[in-house]
Each structure stands twice: as C-alpha cells, then as structure tokens.
N, C-alpha and C positions, 0 to 999 in steps of 0.2 A: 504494500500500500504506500502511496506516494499522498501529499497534500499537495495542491497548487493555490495558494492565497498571497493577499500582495500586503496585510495591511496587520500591525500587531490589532490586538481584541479592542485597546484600550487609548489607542495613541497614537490614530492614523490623522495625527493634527493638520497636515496639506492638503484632506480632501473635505469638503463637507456637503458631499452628494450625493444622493441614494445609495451609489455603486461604492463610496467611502463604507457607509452604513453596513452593508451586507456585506462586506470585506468583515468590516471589524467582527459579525456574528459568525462569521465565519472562520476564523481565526478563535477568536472565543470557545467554539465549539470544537477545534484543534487541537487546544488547550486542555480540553478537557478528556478528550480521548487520550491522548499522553498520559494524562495523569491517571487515569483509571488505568491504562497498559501499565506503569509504570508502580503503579500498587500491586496489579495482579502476578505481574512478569520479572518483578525486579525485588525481592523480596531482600532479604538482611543480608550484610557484606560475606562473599565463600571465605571463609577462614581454616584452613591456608588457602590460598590463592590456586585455582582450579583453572589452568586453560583451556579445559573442553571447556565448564560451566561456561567461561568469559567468551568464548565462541559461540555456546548457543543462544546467550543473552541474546551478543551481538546481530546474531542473525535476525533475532526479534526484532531489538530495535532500526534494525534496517530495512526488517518489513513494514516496518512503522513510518519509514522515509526520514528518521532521527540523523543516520551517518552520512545524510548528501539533501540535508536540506535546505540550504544557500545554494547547491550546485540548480545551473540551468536544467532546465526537464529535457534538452535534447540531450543529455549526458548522463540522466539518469535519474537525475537528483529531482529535489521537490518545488525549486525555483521561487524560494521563500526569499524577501527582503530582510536586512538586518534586524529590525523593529520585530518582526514575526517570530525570525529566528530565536530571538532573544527568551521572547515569551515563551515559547515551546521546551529552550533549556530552561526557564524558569518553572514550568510545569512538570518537567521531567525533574528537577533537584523536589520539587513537592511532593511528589509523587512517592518516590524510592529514595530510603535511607541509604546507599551505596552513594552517597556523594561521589566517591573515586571513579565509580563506573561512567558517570554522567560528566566528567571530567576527563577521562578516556573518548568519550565522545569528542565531547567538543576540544581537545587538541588535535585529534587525526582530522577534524574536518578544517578549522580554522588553521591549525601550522603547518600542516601537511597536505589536502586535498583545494582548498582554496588557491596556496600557491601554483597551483599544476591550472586551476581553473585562469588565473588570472596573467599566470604569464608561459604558458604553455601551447605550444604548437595545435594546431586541429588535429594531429596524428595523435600527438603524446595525449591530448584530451579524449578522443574515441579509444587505446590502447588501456588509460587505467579507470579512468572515472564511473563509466558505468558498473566494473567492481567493486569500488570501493564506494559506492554508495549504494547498491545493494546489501550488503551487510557479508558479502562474499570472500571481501580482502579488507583489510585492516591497515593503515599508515602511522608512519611515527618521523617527526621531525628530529633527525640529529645535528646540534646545531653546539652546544653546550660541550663545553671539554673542562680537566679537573685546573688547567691554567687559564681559563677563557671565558668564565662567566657572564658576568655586565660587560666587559670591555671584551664588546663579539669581535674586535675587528684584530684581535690578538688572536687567530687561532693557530693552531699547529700543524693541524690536518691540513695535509699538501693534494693537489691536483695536477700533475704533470702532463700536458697534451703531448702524444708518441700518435702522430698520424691521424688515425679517423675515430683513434680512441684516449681517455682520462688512464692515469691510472693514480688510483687516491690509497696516501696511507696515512694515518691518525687512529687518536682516542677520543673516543664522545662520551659524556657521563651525563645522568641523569635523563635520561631518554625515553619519554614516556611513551608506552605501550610497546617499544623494543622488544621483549620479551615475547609478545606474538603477532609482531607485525611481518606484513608479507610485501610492503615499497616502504621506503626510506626515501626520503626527501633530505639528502647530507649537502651539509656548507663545511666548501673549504679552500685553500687559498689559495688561488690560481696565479696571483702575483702578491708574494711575502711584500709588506711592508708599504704595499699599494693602496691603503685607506682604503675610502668607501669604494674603491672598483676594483678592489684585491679579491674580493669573493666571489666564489660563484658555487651556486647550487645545483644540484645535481639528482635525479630520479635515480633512485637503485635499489636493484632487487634483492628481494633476502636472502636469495640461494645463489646470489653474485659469490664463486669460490674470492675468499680470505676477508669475507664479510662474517666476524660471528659475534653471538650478542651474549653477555654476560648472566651470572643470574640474577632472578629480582631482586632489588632491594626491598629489607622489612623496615619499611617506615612505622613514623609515628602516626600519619593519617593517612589520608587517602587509598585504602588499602587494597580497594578492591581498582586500582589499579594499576595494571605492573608497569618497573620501570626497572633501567637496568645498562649498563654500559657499553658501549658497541667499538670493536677495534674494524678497523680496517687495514690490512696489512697486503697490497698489491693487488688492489679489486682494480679488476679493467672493466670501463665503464663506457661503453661506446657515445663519443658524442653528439648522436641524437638525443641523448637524454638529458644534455642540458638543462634547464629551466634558462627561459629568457634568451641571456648570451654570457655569452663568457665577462665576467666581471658585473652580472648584474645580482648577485648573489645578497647582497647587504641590501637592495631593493626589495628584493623578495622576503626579505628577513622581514624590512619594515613592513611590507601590506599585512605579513602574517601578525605581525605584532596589533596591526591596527584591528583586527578580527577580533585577537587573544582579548586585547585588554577591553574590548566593547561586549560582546556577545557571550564567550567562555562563561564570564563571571555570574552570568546570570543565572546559571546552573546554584549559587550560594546563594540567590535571592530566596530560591523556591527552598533549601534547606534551611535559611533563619525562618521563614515563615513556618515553615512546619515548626521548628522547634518553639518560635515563639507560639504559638498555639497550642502547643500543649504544655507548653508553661503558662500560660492564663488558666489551663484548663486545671493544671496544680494548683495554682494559690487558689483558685474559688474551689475545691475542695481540702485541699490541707487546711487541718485546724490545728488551734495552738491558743492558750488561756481562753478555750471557750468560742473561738470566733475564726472564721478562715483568714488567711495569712494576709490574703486577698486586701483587704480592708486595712491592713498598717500602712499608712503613709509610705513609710521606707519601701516596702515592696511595691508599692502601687506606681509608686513615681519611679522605679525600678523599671517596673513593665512597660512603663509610656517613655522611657529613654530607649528603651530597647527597639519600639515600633518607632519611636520616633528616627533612630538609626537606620532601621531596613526603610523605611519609605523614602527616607534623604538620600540613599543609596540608588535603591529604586530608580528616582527622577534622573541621578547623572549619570547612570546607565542607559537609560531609553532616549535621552538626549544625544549621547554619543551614537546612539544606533539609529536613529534619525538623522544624524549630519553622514554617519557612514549609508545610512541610504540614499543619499543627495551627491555624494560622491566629494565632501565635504575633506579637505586635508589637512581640517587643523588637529593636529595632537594633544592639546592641552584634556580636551573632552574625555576620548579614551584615559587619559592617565588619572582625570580625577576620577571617574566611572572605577577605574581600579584600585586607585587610594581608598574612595569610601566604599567599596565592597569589600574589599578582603579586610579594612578595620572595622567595619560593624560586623562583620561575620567573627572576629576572634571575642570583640564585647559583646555580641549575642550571646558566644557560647559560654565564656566567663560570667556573664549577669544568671545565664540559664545553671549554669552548676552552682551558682552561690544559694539561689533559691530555693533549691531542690535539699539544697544541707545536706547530710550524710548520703542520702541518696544521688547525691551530682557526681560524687567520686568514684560512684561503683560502673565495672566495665561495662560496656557496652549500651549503655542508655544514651537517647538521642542527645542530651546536652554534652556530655562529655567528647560522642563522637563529633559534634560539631565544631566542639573547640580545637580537637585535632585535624580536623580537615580543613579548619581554615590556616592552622599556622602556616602550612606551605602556601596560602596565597599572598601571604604578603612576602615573598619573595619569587615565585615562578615571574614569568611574563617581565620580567623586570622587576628587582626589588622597590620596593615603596619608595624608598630612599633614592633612587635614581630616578621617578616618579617625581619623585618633590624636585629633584634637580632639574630635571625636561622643564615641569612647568616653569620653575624661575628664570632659566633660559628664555620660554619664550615670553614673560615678563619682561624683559630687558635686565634682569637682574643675573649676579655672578659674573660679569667683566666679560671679555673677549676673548678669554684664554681658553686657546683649543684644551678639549679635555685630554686627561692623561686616560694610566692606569684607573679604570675603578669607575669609569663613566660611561655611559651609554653610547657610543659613539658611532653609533648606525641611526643617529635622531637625526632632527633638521640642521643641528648647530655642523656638522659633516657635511648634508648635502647638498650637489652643485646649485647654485640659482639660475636662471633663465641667464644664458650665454657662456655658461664656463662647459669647461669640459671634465677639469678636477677639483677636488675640493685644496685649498688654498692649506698649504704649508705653514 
C-alpha cells in the first residue's frame, strides 16, 4: 500500500480551497492508519536485536509506503510533501514504542534514499529506488568515521579513480542500520584537503567484496535499531555509481542533513506525546495524602511545561517542513526544528521519570525509554552545539573565521556563493 496526498492533516497553510480541505482529511486519515498499523504491527522493542524480526517489520512498514514516502510514485514511493511526511513519522513514533525502529526508518529514507532521489541519474533512480521503498532493500548512510564526526570534511576514507572505476578504503563508525543494510550510500575523499569539493559520495553494494560491516553496537537507547561500523578495504566501485559528480559529495551530505534535521525528528514528537499522555493519565490517578498527584501545583505546572515543550517543538518543526516544501534554503529553521526537539524530548523524559517516582527508574516503562532514546538526539544529525553554532553564523555572529576542527563545515559558512567556483581559503 502506497498513500498519495500532498498536504500534512493540520498545516497545509498555502492553500485554503476545497482541494486544500480534502488534502488535509486526507492526510488526517493517513495518520491514523499509521498509527493503528503501528500499534498493531510494531509492538515493544526485540531484545536482543533480531534481524529476521527487523526484516519483517520492515517489510510491513513498507507495505504501509513508510520506507519511500517522500520518494516520487514513478519510483515507487508515496510522493508525500515534507509537511505530510512529517506527520506520518509523527504518527508512527505515536503509534509504536520502538522509537529506534521509526528512527531506522526515517534515516534510510532521508540520509540514504533521498540523496539517490535528489541527485541521482534516471538509471541509478529506476536501479535502486523502487526496492528500497518497497520495504524489499534496506539503506544506510556511511558518512561518520571514529576521526571525522562534526568536522565531515576531515575524512579518511579515500576514493581513488583507476579508469571507469573508484576504489574506496576507510572506517565509518556509527552507521545506522549497517548491520542489515543491502546499499550504502558512502562519502569519501576524492581530493584530501579539497574542502567543500573534496567529497564525493558514492552508491554501494553490501556484497561489494572488502565491504564488511561490524557488529551492532549495545546502546543506551534507540535499540531497536542496529548500528554498527563498516570498513572498507579495496571495494571497487564502478563509477556509475557516483551520486551527483565527483566532488559533489558535501552537497549531498547537506540536502541529507536538511531532511534529517526537519522530518526525522518528528518521529520524537509522536513518542513525547504518547509519553506525555500517559503521564497525565498517572497523576489523575496516582494518589498521595488522600488526593491525586494530579492537583499539587508542583506537578500540575510540571505537566503544562512539558506540553508546553512538545507543542513549541511541534511548531519549529512543521515550519521547517513547510519552507523544505517550498524548496526554501534557509538552515536556520531545520537546526532550531532540531534544537527544540531533541531538548524537549530529553525534558519530556526526565519530567516523565520524576513523576512517576520509584516507578520512572524501573526498566522498560515508557518514560525511562524515552529519556534514552532521546539522549542520542541531541547529538546525531549534528550535535546541538554545532546547531547553536550554524544558527549564530547565520546571525552575523562568531566573526569571519573559517571554522577549524570541531565545526560543521559542510554548512553555508563553506559554501560557494553565486560566481565562485571554491570556497575561499
């Protein structure tokens, strides 16, 4: 099953005509099949980690049109708008307490499958897209090395053109969905020391011989999905598999990033609301000298910081996914859209285990897991902190000093302006 709708439930603020109207019910009602699949189908995190289980999820939520819902419908996909999209991850984090799993999703489609959509040949688009948005094949962006974090344009992983093929050797760490992905979308450096045009990215197969992927790592959250380190040690990579061209690799990094930090996160919005709702639904039942908890100030005003986080959150996320549907290229939107989601998602879950008292600490109850699956949001996608730095940037603030070590530097403060060729020395 595929959706085609153009318009989220709630927030198709550009149109306001019949055809506006019936989009949004449309969508609406989107939303709501999700979630009910996503109650029925997607039940509490596999512990240990199961790659058949994570396989047949998958294939559900792909009959569902979840793993190729941005992509066009001639490719397979659902041909959803950002704003849509959004809502849909947000109904899916509502839905299913597997945060990790819906966070599996939404990085194979926005890091990985997006990039192929957006700067990828009509060959390379007919070859993988229609699999990977079936729920048939699975992608993982390797992009992250154990020297190369925030400062992406430091990597190690070499690209050497020998004729009419690459051949790439490096380490990539923290690679999510690695462990059962079947394309890889890897960056790596076509010309050392070349800034924003030293990269370039590249499609590659998982059964590429001297491609092999470590094993999972046991995190603190996100668990139910896998991640895990991938060497590459003399994969030959025929260069049609390019993405872009050679040296547009830090380009492609940034459209992915502009995905990640708008649409991903919204997967968090649908898990604070669930958690906050059954934390309203605790304090008007828990009693304490006689009276539900409900009713002490401290907690009540507790509660309303809490909603009052996720809707503040909320708004600068569907803003960014309205300027990314308008084809909008300012960055500031994404980065606050991902400042205030991943920090009301850690004060969600910290307000939700204070509440709950003895009960917040024991494993596997929804506030506890929430608090762990947000702490990796405030560093994936960009840490916060580099987040704070983008924005000041495009403030006028922090001086003119290109950045070093430790800075974002696949952002705008790097890239050419109308008439250069590189970015300035």
């Amino acid at each position: 099953m595929t959706f085609v709708f153009g318009a989220d439930a709630d927030t198709s603020a550009d149109s306001d005509t019949d055809t506006g109207a019936d989009a949004q019910a449309d969508a609406a009602e989107m939303c709501r099949m999700v979630e009910a699949f996503a109650r029925r189908e997607l039940g509490d995190v596999p512990d240990p980690f199961a790659p058949a289980e994570f396989r047949r999820r998958w294939l559900l939520a792909g009959g569902q049109g979840l793993v190729g819902s941005v992509v066009p419908t001639a490719y397979g996909g659902s041909g959803l708008d950002p704003v849509t999209a959004a809502a849909v991850l947000e109904a899916l984090g509502h839905g299913s307490p597997d945060t990790g799993f819906a966070f599996s999703v939404a990085a194979h489609l926005f890091a990985a499958v997006m990039p192929i959509v957006e700067f990828g040949t009509e060959e390379q688009k007919r070859r993988w897209l229609p699999a990977l948005c079936s729920g048939e094949r699975i992608a993982a962006h390797a992009i992250t090395e154990p020297e190369a974090g925030s400062d992406t344009l430091a990597l190690r992983t070499r690209a050497v053109r020998e004729g009419d093929h690459y051949v790439l050797d490096g380490a990539k760490a923290f690679t999510t969905n690695a462990p059962v992905a079947d394309v890889f979308v890897v960056q790596a450096a076509t010309a050392p020391g070349g800034g924003f045009f030293g990269l370039t990215a590249f499609v590659v197969e998982a059964d590429t011989p001297g491609l092999t992927v470590g094993p999972a790592y046991d995190k603190v959250g996100l668990r139910g999905s896998p991640t895990a380190d991938v060497r590459l040690d003399g994969c030959v990579v025929p260069a049609s598999h390019v993405l872009g061209a050679e040296g547009a690799g830090a380009s492609v990094f940034a459209g992915s990033m502009k995905w990640e930090r708008t649409c991903l996160f919204a997967a968090y919005l649908g898990a604070m609301r669930r958690v906050l709702d059954s934390t309203v639904a605790h304090v008007k039942e828990r009693e304490q000298f006689g009276v539900p908890i409900g009713g002490f100030q401290a907690v009540s005003h507790r509660v309303v910081d809490m909603t009052l986080a996720l809707e503040s959150a909320r708004l600068l996320l569907r803003e960014a996914a309205r300027g990314l549907a308008r084809g909008s290229e300012d960055e500031v939107a994404p980065a606050l859209a991902k400042l205030a989601v991943s920090e009301a998602a850690v004060r969600i879950g910290l307000d939700a285990v204070q509440l709950r008292g003895a009960l917040g600490v024991l494993s596997g109850g929804d506030a506890e897991t929430l608090l762990r699956d947000a702490l990796p949001a405030r560093i994936f996608s960009g840490t916060n902190e580099i987040q704070k730095n983008n924005i000041a940037r495009a403030l006028g603030l922090g001086g003119n000093r290109r950045p070093g070590a430790g800075a974002d530097r696949t952002d705008s403060a790097l890239r050419p302006t109308a008439g250069t060729t590189r970015p300035t020395d």
